[in-house]
C-alpha positions in Angstrom: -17.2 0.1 14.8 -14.2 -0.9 16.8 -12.9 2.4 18.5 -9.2 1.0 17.3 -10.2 1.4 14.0 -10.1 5.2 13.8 -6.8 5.9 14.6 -5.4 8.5 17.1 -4.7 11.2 14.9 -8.9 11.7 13.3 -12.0 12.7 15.4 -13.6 9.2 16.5 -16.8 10.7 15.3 -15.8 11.7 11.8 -14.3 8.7 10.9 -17.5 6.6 12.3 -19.7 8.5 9.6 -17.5 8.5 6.9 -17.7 4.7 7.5 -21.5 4.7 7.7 -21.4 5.7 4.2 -19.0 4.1 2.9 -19.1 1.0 4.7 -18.1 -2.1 2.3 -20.9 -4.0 3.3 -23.2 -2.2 1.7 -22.2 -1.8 -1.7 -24.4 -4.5 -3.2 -27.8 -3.1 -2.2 -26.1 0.4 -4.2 -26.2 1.3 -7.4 -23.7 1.3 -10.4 -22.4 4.8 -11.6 -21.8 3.4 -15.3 -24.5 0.5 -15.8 -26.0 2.2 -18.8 -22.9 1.5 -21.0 -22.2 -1.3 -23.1 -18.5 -1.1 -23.6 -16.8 -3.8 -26.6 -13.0 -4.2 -25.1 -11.1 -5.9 -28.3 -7.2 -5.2 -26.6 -4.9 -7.8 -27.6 -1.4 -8.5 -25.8 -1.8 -5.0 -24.2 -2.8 -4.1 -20.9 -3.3 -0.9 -20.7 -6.3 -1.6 -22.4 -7.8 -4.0 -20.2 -6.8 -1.8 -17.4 -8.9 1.5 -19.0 -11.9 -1.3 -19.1 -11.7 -2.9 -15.6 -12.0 0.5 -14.2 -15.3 1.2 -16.3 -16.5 -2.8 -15.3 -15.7 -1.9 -11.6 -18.4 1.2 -12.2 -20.8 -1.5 -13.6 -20.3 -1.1 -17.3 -21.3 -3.8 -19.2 -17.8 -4.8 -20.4 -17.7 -7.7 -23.6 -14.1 -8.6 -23.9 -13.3 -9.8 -27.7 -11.0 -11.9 -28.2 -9.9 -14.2 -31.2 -10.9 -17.9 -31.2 -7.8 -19.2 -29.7 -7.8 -16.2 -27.0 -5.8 -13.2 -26.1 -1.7 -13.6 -26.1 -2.3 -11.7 -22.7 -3.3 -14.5 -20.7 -0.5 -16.1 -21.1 2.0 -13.1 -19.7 1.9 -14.5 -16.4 5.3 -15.2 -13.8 7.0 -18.0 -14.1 4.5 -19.2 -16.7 2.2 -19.9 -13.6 -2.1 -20.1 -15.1 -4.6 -21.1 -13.6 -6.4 -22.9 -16.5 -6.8 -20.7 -19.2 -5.5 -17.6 -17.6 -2.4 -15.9 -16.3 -1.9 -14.5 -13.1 -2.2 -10.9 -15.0 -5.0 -11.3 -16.9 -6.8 -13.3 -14.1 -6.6 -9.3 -12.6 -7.9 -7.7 -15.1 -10.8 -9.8 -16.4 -12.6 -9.0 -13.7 -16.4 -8.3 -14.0 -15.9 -8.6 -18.0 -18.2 -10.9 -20.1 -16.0 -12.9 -22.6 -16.6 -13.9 -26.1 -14.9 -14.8 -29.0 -14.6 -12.7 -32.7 -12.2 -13.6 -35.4 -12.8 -10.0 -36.9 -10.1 -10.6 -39.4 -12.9 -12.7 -41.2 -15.4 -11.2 -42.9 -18.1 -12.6 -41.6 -16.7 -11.3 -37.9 -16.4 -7.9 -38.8 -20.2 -7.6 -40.2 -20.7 -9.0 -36.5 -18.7 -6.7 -35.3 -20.6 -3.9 -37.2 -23.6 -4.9 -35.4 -22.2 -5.0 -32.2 -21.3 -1.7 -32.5 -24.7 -0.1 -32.6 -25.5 -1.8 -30.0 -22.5 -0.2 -27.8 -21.4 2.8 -26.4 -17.4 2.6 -26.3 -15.0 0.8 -28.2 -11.6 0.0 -27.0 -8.7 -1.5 -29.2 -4.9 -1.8 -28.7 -4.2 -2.7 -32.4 -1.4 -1.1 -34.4 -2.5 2.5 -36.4 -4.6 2.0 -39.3 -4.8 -2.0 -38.1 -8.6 -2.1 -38.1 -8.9 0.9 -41.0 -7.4 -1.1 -43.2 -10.3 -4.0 -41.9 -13.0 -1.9 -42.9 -14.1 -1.4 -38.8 -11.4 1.8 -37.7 -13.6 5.2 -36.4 -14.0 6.5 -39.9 -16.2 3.3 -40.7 -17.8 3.2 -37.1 -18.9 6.0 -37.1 -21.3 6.0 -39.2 -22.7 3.1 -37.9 -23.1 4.6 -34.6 -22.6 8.2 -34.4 -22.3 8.6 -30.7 -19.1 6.0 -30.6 -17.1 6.9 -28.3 -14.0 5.1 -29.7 -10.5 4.6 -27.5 -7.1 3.4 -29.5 -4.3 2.8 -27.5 -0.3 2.3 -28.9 2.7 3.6 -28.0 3.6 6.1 -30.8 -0.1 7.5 -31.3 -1.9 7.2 -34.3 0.3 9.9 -36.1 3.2 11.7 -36.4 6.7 10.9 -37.3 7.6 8.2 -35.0 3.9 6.7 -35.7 4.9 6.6 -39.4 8.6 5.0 -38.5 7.1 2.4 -36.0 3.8 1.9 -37.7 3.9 -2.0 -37.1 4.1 -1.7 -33.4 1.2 -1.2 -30.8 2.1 -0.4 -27.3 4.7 -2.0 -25.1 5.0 -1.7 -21.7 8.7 -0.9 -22.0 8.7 1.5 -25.0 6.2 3.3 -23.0 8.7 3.4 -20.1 11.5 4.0 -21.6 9.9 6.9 -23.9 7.6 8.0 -21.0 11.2 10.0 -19.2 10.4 8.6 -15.6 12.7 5.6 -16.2 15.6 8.2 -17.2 15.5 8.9 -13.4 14.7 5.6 -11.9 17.4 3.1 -10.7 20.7 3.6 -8.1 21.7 6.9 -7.6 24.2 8.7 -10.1 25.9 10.8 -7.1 26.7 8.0 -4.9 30.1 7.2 -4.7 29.4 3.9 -2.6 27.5 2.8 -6.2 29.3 0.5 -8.3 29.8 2.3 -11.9 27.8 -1.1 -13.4 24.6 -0.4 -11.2 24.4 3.1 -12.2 22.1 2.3 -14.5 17.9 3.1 -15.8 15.9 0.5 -14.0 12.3 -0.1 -14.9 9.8 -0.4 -12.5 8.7 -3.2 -10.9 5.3 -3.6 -12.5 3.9 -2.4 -16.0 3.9 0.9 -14.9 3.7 2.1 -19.0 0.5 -0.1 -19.1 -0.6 0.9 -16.1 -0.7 4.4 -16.3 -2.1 4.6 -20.0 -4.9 2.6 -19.1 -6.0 5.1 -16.4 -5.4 7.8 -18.6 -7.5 6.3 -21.2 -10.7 5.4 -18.7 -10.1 8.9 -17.3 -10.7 10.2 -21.3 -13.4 8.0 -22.0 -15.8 9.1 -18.8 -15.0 12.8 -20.4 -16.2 11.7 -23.6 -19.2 9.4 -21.8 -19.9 13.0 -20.3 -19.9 15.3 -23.0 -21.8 12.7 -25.3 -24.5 12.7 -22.3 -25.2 16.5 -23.1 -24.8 16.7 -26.5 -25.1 13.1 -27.9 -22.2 12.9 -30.0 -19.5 10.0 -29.6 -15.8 10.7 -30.3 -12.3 9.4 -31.1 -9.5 9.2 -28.5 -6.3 8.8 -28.9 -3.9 7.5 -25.8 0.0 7.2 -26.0 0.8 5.9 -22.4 4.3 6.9 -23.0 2.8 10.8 -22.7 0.9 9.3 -20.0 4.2 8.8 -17.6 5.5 12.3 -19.0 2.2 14.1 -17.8 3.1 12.7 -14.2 7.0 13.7 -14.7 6.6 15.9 -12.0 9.3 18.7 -12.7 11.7 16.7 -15.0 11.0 18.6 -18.4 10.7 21.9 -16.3 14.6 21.4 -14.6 16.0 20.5 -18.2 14.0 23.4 -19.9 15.2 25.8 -17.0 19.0 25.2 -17.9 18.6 25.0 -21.0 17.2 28.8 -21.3 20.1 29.6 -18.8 22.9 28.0 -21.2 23.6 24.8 -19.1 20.7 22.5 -20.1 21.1 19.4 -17.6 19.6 16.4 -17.1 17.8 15.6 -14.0 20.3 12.8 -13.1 19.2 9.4 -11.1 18.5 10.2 -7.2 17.8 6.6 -6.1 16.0 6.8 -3.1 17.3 10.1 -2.3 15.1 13.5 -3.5 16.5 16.2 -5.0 13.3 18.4 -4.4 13.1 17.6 -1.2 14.8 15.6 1.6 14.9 13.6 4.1 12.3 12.0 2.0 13.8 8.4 1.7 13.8 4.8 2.9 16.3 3.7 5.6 17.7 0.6 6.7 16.4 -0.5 10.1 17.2 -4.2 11.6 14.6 -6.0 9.6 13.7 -4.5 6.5 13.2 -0.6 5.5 11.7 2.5 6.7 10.4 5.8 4.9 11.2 8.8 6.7 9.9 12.2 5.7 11.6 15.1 7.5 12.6 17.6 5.3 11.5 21.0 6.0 13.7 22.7 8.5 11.7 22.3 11.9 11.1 18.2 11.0 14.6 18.4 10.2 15.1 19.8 13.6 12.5 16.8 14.9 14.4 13.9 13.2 17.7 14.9 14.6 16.4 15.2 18.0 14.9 12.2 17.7 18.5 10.8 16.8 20.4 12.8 19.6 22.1 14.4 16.7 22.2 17.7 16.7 26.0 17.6 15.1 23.5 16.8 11.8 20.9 19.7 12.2 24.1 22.2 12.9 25.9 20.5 9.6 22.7 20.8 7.6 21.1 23.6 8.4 18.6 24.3 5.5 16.8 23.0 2.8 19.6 24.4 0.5 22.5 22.0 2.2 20.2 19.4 2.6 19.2 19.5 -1.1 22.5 19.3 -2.2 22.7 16.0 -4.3 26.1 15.9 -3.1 25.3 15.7 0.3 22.7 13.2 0.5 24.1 10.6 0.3 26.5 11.1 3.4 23.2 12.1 5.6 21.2 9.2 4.4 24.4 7.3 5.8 24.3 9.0 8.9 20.3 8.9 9.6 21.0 4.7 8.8 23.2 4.7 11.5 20.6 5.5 14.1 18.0 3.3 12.3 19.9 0.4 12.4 20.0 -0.2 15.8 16.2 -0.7 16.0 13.5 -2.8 13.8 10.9 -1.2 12.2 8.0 -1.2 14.6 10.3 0.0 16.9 11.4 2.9 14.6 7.5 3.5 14.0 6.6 3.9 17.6 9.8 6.4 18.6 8.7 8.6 15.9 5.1 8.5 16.4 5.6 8.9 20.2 8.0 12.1 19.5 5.3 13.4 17.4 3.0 13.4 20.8 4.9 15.6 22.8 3.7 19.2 23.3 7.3 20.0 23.0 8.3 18.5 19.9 10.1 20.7 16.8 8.3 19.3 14.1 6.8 16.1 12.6 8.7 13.6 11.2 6.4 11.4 9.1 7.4 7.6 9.4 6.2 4.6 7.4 7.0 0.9 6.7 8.1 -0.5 3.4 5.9 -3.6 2.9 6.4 -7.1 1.1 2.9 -8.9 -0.2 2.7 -10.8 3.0 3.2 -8.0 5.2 0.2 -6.4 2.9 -2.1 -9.3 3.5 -1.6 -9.1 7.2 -1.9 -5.3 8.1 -5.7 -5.1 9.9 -5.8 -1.6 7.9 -6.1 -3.2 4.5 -8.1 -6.6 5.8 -10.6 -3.9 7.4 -10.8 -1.9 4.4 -11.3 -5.2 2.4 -8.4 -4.0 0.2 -8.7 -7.1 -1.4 -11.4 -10.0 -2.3 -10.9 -13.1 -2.4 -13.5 -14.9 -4.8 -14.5 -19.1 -4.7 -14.8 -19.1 -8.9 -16.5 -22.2 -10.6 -13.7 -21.9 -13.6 -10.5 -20.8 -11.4 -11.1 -21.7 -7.9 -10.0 -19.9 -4.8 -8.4 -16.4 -6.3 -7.3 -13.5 -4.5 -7.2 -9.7 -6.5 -7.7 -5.9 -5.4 -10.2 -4.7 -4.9 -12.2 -1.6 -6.6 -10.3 1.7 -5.5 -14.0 2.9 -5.8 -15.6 1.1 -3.5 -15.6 4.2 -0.7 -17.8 6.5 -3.2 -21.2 7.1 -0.9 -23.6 6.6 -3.6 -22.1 4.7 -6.3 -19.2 2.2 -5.5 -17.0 0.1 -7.6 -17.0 -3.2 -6.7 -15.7 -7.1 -8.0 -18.3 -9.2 -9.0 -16.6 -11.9 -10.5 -12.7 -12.8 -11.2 -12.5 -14.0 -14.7 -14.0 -15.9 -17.4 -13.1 -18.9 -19.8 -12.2 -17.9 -23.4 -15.4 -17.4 -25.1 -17.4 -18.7 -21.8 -19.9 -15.7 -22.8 -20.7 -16.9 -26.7 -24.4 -17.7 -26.2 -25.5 -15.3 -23.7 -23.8 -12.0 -25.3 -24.5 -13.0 -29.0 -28.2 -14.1 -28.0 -28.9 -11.2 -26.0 -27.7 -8.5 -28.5 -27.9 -10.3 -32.3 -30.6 -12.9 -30.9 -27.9 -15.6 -32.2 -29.3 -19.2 -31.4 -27.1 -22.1 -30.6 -27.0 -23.6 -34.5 -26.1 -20.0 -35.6 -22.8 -20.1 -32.9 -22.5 -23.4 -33.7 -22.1 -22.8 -38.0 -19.5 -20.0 -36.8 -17.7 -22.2 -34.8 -17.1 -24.6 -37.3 -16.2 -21.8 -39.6 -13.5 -20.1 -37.5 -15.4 -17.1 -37.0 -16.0 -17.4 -33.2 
């Protein structure tokens, strides 16, 4: 292993055998954590569940995607209306190591092959609206009996009851109800307290990606190994019910908690929008430097100390003395000013290595943590991420050359995640899934075919 690999700041040693047993290279001759579940994925124009099912194909579930005859709407959310083939960009993503068929379940014929399916599987997954597949004759209640150790996952924004369930029954789960319900967004965008803000910018942004999706598909894979691993004791399968919108208020940090605090004191407030500033704690922020931006973290009193000698400013650690002035949302925006007007004279390497070489003096105050805010082409070229084969690029029969993340799992010792294969046609899977689990011959798929069924 290349000694420049390690990284000054951990014990060459350590990181050598951490490596050893972890080392990429290796996962195929490994074993898969989850290959002893058969998992029947039947989201539609949703991501969050395809995102809960990647993570259990990554663990080497057996994944079978359902989709309707003419496909999933979700291949076709792509940017810019970009596909390769058959696929969006998205989906492309989050097909991966998923066997594909097609189900037209809203036939009856499908949902008796659905039914069989079923006892063949361990986990269902469906982003339908509440009482969508009930009212099929194939919800949990039916299921169930089929296969009593179903462990059955329904995902939508409102839940599957409760008053807003009942008003907004039609819906499933969109990314931006989920945002915009989920509270983080209330706090998201240019910075309330800024005077320098235009009044028209001041306004709730949503992030950049399908963080509502994203977040309730985690939450819902993170459910569905507890109910893998209850069932594994006890043998009984469950129902579980995901709003992703909860899922973004469970990682609210202390947003309910501020409001709720004021409230009982007589002033309820809202946590108002702090931009890149931090009104638990700061310097925590991005800077301009000459080429781009800079994250700067120095914001307990002794790194506050370190940053301002690092800017020859001591005029700022005298004006802000503690956390208290420094937390002041009416002060941060005039120190964020000030701390741009040092990192503006230099680009961001060069910002990197006058921190990092402050934070190697025996003399130093404090540590002042320093780090570069990256576009997709800076990502593809840090040696970091190529080493840690952040991402894989695969040479697919169907889509050709494609590039997409790799499994955040792949640095478990024993049992890593890992890609297999990027994505596959609409229905490509018919005669191998249908064969291997009903023992359906080629003039069986053929008759359903021709009958709209598959």
């Amino acid at each position: 292993m290349d000694e420049k690999i390690v990284g000054l700041a951990i014990e060459p040693e350590y990181a050598k055998f951490v490596y050893s047993i972890t080392n990429p290279a290796d996962i195929s001759g490994k074993p898969e954590a989850l290959d002893d579940l058969v998992v029947l994925d039947l989201s539609y124009g949703n991501f969050a569940g395809l995102v809960a099912s990647s993570f259990l194909a990554e663990l080497g579930a057996e994944v079978i995607r359902i989709e309707p005859p003419a496909g999933d709407i979700a291949r076709k959310m792509t940017p810019e209306g970009i596909m390769i083939k058959d696929a969006g960009l998205a989906y492309i993503v989050e097909a991966r190591n998923k066997y594909h068929i097609t189900l037209n379940i809203e036939k009856e014929e499908g949902r008796e092959i659905l039914k069989k399916l079923v006892k063949k599987a361990d986990i269902l997954i469906e982003t339908f609206k509440p009482g969508y597949m009930e009212s099929l004759g194939i919800g949990y209640r039916q299921l169930k009996e089929i296969n009593p150790s179903l462990i059955y996952c329904a995902i939508t924004s409102f839940g599957q009851f409760g008053k807003d369930a009942e008003k907004f029954g039609k819906m499933t789960s969109y990314d931006l109800i989920d945002q915009a319900r989920g509270v983080v967004m209330s706090v998201t965008g240019e910075p309330e307290l800024d005077p320098d803000v235009p009044k028209e910018l001041k306004k709730p942004v949503k992030a950049g990606n399908w963080m509502g999706w994203y977040v309730g598909g985690m939450w819902a894979a993170f459910g569905i190994l507890i109910a893998a691993f209850y069932r594994k004791r006890t043998g009984k399968g469950q129902f579980i019910d995901v709003s992703p919108c909860e899922g973004l208020m469970a990682i609210a940090n202390y947003l309910m908690q501020y409001y709720h605090m004021t409230k009982m004191e007589g002033q309820p407030k809202k946590m108002v929008r702090a931009g890149n500033f931090d009104y638990a704690v700061f310097p925590y922020t991005y800077v301009r430097s000459k080429d781009g931006y800079v994250f700067l973290s120095g914001f307990t009193d002794p790194n506050w100390a370190a940053l301002c000698e690092i800017m020859n400013r001591p005029d700022l650690q005298r004006q802000y003395p503690t956390i208290k002035e420094r937390l002041n949302p009416y002060n941060q925006p005039t120190i964020q000013k000030e701390i741009e007007k040092f990192t503006t004279q230099y680009t961001s390497e060069e910002l990197l290595k006058i921190v990092l070489d402050y934070s190697r003096r025996p003399d130093r105050k404090g540590t002042v943590v320093p780090g570069r805010l990256n576009s997709p082409k800076e990502v593809m070229e840090v040696e970091h991420f190529k080493f840690k084969e952040m991402f894989v690029e695969r040479k697919d029969p169907n889509y050709g050359k494609v590039l997409v993340q790799n499994s955040l799992f792949r640095f478990m010792s024993r049992t890593p995640g890992r890609i297999k294969w990027i994505c596959r046609p609409i229905g490509a899977d018919n005669e191998f899934i249908y064969q291997k689990y009903l023992g359906f011959g080629r003039e069986k798929l053929e008759k359903l075919k021709n009958e709209g069924v598959i």
